[in-house]
VOKOL-246408 format. One record per residue (C-alpha): residue in three letters; x negated, y negated, z negated. Coordinates in steps of 0.5 Angstrom, whole numbers, padded with zeros to 4 digits, always signed. Layout:
<nodes>
ALAXYZ
...
</nodes>
This chain:
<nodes>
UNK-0108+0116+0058
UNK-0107+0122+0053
UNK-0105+0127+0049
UNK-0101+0134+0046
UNK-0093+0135+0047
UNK-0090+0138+0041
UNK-0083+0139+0045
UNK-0086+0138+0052
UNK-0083+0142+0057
UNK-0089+0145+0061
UNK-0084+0145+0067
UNK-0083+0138+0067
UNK-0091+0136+0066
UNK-0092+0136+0074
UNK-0086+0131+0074
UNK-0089+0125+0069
UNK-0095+0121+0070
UNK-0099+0125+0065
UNK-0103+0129+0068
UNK-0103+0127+0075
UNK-0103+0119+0072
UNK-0112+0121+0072
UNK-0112+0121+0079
UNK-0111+0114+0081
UNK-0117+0110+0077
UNK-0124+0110+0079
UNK-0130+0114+0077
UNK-0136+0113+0072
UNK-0143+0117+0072
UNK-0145+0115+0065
UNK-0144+0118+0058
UNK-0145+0112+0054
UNK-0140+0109+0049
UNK-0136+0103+0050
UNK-0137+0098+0045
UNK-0128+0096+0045
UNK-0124+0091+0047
UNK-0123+0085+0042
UNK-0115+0085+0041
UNK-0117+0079+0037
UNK-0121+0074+0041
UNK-0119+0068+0044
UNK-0118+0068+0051
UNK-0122+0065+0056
UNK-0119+0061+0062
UNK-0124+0061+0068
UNK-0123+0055+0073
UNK-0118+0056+0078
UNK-0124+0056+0084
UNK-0126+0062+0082
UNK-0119+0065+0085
UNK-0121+0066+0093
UNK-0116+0066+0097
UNK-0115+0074+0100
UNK-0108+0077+0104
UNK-0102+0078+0099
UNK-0101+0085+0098
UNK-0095+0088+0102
UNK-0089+0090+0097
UNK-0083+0095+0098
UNK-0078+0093+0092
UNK-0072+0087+0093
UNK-0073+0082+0088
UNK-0066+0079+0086
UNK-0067+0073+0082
UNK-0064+0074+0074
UNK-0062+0069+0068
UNK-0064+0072+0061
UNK-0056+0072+0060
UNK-0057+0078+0065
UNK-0061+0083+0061
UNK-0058+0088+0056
UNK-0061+0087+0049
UNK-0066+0081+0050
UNK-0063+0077+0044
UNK-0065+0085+0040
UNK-0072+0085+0042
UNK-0076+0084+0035
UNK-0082+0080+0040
UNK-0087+0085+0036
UNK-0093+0085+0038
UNK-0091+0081+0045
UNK-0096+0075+0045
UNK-0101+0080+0043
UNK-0099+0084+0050
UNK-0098+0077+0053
UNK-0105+0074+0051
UNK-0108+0081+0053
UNK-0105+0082+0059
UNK-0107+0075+0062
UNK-0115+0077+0060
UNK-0114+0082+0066
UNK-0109+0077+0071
UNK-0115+0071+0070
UNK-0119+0076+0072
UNK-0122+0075+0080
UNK-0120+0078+0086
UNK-0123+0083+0090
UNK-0118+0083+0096
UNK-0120+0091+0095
UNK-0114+0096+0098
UNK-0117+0102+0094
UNK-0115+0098+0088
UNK-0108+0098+0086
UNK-0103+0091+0087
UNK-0105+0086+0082
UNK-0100+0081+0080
UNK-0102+0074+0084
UNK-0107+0071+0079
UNK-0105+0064+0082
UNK-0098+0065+0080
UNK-0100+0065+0073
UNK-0105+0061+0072
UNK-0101+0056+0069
UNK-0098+0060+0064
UNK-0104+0063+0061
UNK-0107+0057+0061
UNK-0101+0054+0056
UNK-0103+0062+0052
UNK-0111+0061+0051
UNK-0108+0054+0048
UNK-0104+0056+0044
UNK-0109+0062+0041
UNK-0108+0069+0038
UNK-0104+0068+0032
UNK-0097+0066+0034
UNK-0091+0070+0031
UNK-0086+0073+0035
UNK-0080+0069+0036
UNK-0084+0063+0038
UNK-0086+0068+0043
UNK-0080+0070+0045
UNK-0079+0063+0047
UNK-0085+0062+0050
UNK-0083+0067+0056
UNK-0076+0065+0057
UNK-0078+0058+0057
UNK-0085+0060+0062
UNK-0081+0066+0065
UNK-0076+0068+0070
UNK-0073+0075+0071
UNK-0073+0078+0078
UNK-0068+0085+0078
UNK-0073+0090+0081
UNK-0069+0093+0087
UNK-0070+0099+0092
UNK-0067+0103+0098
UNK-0062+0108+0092
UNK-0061+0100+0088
UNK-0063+0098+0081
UNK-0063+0105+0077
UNK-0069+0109+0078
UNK-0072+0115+0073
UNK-0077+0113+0066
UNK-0080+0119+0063
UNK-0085+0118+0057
UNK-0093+0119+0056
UNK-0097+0118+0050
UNK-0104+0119+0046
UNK-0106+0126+0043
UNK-0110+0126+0037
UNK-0114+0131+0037
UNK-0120+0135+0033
UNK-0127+0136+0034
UNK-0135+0136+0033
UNK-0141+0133+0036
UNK-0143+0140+0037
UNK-0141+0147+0039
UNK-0140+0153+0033
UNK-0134+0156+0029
UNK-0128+0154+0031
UNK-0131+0149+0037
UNK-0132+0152+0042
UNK-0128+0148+0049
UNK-0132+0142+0052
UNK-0130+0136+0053
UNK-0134+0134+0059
UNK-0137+0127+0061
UNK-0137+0127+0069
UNK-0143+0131+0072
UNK-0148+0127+0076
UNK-0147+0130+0083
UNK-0140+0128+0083
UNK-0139+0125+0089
UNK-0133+0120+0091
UNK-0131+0118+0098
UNK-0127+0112+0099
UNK-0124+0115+0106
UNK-0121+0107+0107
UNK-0128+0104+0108
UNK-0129+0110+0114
UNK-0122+0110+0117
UNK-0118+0104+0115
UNK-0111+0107+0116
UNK-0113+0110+0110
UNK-0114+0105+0105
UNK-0114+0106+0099
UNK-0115+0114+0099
UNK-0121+0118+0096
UNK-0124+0125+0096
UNK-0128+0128+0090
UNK-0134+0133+0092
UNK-0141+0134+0093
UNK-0146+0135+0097
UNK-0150+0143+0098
UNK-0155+0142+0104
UNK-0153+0138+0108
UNK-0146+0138+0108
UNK-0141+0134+0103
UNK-0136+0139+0100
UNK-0130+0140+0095
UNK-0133+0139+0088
UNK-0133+0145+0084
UNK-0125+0148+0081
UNK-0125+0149+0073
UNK-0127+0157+0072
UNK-0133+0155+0077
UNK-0135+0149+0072
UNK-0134+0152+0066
UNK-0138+0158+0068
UNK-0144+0155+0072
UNK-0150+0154+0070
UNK-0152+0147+0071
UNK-0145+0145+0066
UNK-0143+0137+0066
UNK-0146+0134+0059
UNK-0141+0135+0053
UNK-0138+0129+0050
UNK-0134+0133+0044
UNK-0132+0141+0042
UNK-0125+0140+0040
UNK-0122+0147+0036
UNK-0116+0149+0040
UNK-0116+0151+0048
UNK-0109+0149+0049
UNK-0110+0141+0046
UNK-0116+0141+0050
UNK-0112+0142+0056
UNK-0105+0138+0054
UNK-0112+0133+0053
UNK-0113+0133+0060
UNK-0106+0132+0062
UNK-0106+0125+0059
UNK-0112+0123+0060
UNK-0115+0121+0054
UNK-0114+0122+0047
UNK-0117+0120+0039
UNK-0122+0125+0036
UNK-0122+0127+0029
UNK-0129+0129+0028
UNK-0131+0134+0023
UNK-0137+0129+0020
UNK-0130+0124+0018
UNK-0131+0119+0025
UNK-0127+0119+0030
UNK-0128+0117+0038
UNK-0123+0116+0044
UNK-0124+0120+0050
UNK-0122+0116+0056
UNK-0121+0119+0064
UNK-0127+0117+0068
UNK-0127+0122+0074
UNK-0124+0129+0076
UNK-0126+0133+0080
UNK-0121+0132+0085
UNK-0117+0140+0085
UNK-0110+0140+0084
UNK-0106+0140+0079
UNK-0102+0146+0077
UNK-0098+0148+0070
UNK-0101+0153+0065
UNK-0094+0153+0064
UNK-0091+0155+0070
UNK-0096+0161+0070
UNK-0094+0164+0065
UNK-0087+0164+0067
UNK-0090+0167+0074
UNK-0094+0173+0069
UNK-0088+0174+0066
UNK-0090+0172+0058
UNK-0085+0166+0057
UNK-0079+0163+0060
UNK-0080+0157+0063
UNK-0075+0154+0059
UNK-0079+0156+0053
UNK-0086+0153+0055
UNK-0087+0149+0050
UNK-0094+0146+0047
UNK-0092+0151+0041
UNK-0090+0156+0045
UNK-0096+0157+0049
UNK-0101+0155+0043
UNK-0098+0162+0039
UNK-0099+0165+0045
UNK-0106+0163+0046
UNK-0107+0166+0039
UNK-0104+0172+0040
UNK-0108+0173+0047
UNK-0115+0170+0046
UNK-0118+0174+0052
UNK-0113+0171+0057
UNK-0114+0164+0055
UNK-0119+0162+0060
UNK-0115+0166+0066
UNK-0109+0161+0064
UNK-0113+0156+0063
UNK-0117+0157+0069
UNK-0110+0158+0073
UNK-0111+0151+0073
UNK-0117+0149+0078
UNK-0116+0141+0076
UNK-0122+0138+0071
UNK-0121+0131+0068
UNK-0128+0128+0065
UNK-0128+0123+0060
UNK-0133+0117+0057
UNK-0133+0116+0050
UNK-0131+0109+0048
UNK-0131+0106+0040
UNK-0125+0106+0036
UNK-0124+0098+0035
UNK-0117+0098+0032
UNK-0111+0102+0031
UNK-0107+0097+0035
UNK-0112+0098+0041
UNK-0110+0103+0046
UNK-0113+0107+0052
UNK-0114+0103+0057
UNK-0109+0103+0063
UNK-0110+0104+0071
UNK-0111+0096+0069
UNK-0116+0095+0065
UNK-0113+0093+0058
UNK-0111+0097+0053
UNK-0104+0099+0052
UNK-0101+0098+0045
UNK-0095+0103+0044
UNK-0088+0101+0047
UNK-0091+0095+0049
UNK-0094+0098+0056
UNK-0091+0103+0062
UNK-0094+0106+0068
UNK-0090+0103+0074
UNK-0091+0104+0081
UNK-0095+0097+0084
UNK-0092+0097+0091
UNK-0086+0096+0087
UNK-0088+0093+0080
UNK-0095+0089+0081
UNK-0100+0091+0074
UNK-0101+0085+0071
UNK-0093+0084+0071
UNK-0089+0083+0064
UNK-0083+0087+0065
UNK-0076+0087+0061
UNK-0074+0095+0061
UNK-0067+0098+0059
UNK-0067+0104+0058
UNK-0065+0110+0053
UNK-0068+0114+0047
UNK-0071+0120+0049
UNK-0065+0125+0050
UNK-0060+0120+0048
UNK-0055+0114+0050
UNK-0058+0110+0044
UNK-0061+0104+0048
UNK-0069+0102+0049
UNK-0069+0094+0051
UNK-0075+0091+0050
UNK-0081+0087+0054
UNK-0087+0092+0056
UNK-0092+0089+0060
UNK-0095+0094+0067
UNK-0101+0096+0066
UNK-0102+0103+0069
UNK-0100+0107+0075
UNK-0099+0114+0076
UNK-0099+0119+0082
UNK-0092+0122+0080
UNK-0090+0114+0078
UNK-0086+0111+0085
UNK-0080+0109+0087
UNK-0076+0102+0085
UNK-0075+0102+0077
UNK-0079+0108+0076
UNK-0083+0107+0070
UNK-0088+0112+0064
UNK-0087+0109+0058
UNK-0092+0110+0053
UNK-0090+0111+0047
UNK-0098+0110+0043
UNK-0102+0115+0039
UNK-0101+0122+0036
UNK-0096+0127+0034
UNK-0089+0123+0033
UNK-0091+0119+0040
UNK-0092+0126+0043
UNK-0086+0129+0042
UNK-0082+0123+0044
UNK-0085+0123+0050
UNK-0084+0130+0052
UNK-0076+0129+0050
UNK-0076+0122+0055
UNK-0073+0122+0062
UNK-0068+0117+0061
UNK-0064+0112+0067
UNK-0067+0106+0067
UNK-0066+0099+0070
UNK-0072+0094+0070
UNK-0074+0086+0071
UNK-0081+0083+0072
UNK-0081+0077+0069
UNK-0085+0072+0072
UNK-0087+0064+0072
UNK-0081+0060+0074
UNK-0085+0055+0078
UNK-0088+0062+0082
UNK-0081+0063+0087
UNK-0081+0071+0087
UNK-0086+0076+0085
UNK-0092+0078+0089
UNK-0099+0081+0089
UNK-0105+0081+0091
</nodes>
């Protein structure tokens, strides 16, 4: 979950899943790299009896049964990339279950079990208008429908692509932090189960568990987290962090992934919000570019603006497989660029393919495609309320920024399943 804004308003950051979609997942104490997902390799069906029986999960959202005839632009859709998102979203649905509340409603794995059984047959290689076949004849729509009706609100979020070194000098000079080793996490759920699913970040001083340290405190401390990367500009950094994770081009020609691993539970505030409160720019002129000049012509009050904010994200390294291969969503499995999107699970269970139609940003031209729901976000609820990753990099960051769009949306589920559910 990552990356910069050209044309992001700072006004409307707190409003997309962005910075707020980093505190749903869960923590890691360790600095060591991941190795990467095999976007390629074939997928491996466990036996049906690894599926336990647990409580289905309640859902909010009605689900009308739909005909493909039903969805704007279905015949439109290119179907690129769909069986790779397919075969890759079936490796997280025939994972088992853990029956945890703390873990966001998954799509049934039982539903499911057949049909990706036919795609582990069928293998990786399969082109996009036999899939395109395969989900109308395996799949139904299910129009996702709330309190307001069908209609809900899709913004946009993608991958930053930023510079950096291992080591700290010259123009590197802003950390990029693993998560410290006395970050402690409650699972408030375990101790009070009217409060399942909720989590505080903190740390223990005495002995008394308190709030985890803000970003001024962290970044002045002399016990600091350990540094994965320096990257070369504060403002990058911090748009980082509001994504949640981002490519590194590093200085001796290689390249990493910082992924969220933990954060240090303080509330978020817009850096572009402040300096429209200290009367240095018009909220309506808080761009990514805008506050970059800024900081240029005010380096001393860099870290004043940026410690406004007392949120921390903290991050784990992971290897760069591909260029296909995404950061990994709330659900496990990386995202591959408009192909995914965050939704609401009480609404929308992850695991969940989905038929999304909407618009460009900042326009009537249509956007109707299939994406598969594999991420949450804390500002993503609602009916039909959706993030849609636009994938890695300048382009990608500029079209989010500019997204916030009407949307209607219809899971697609196994026609032998009746209608969604999770667990």
């Amino acid at each position: 979950m990552k990356k910069i804004l050209s044309i992001f308003m700072l006004s409307s950051l707190a409003a997309c899943s962005s910075f707020d979609s980093v505190y749903t997942g869960g923590g890691s104490s360790t600095v060591a790299a991941d190795d990467g997902f095999d976007m390629q390799a074939p997928l491996k069906m466990p036996d049906s009896s690894v599926f336990k029986e647990t409580a289905p999960r309640e859902l909010n959202g009605i689900y009308q049964a739909a005909n493909w005839g039903d969805l704007p632009g279905w015949s439109a859709d290119d179907g690129e990339y769909i069986w790779l998102g397919l075969v890759n979203n079936c490796r997280g649905l025939m994972r088992p279950i853990s029956g945890s509340l703390t873990i966001p409603a998954r799509a049934t794995p039982q539903a499911w079990y057949n049909v990706c059984q036919q795609v582990a047959t069928m293998g990786t290689q399969v082109d996009a208008a036999t899939a395109k076949q395969f989900v109308q004849d395996n799949l139904r729509p299910w129009a996702v429908l709330g309190d307001k009706g069908a209609q809900g609100l899709v913004t946009g979020y993608y991958e930053p692509i930023v510079r950096g070194s291992r080591s700290k000098g010259g123009v590197y000079q802003w950390p990029m932090y693993a998560p410290p080793s006395d970050l402690l996490t409650v699972d408030l759920g375990a101790l009070y189960p009217e409060l399942a699913g909720k989590r505080v970040r903190g740390k223990v001083v005495g002995n008394k568990v308190v709030p985890y340290d803000t970003r001024a405190e962290i970044t002045s401390g002399d016990n600091q987290p350990p540094v994965i990367a320096w990257l070369d500009d504060p403002v990058e950094a911090f748009f980082l962090q509001v994504q949640g994770s981002g490519r590194v081009l590093l200085d001796n020609g290689s390249s990493l992934r910082l992924a969220y691993a933990d954060h240090n539970g303080r509330p978020y505030t817009s850096i572009g919000r402040w300096l429209a409160d200290q009367g240095e720019l018009p909220i309506n002129q808080a761009s990514m570019q805008n506050i970059k000049q800024w900081a240029q012509n005010n380096p001393n009050r860099v870290p004043e603006m940026l410690n406004s904010n007392q949120a921390m994200v903290f991050f784990k390294e992971e290897r760069l497989k591909d260029e296909i291969t995404g950061p990994k969503g709330a659900y496990g499995i990386p995202l591959i660029g408009q192909r995914a999107i965050a939704v609401d699970p009480t609404f929308v269970p992850l695991g969940s393919p989905v038929f999304l139609a909407t618009t460009q940003p900042a326009s009537n031209t249509p956007l109707q495609r299939l994406v598969f729901a594999q991420d949450t976000g804390a500002a993503i609820k609602g009916a039909a309320r959706a993030d849609f990753y636009w994938g890695s990099g300048d382009a990608a960051g500029e079209a989010a920024g500019r997204m916030k769009q009407a949307g209607l949306m219809w899971i697609l589920w196994p026609r032998d399943a009746g209608e969604p559910s999770a667990r």
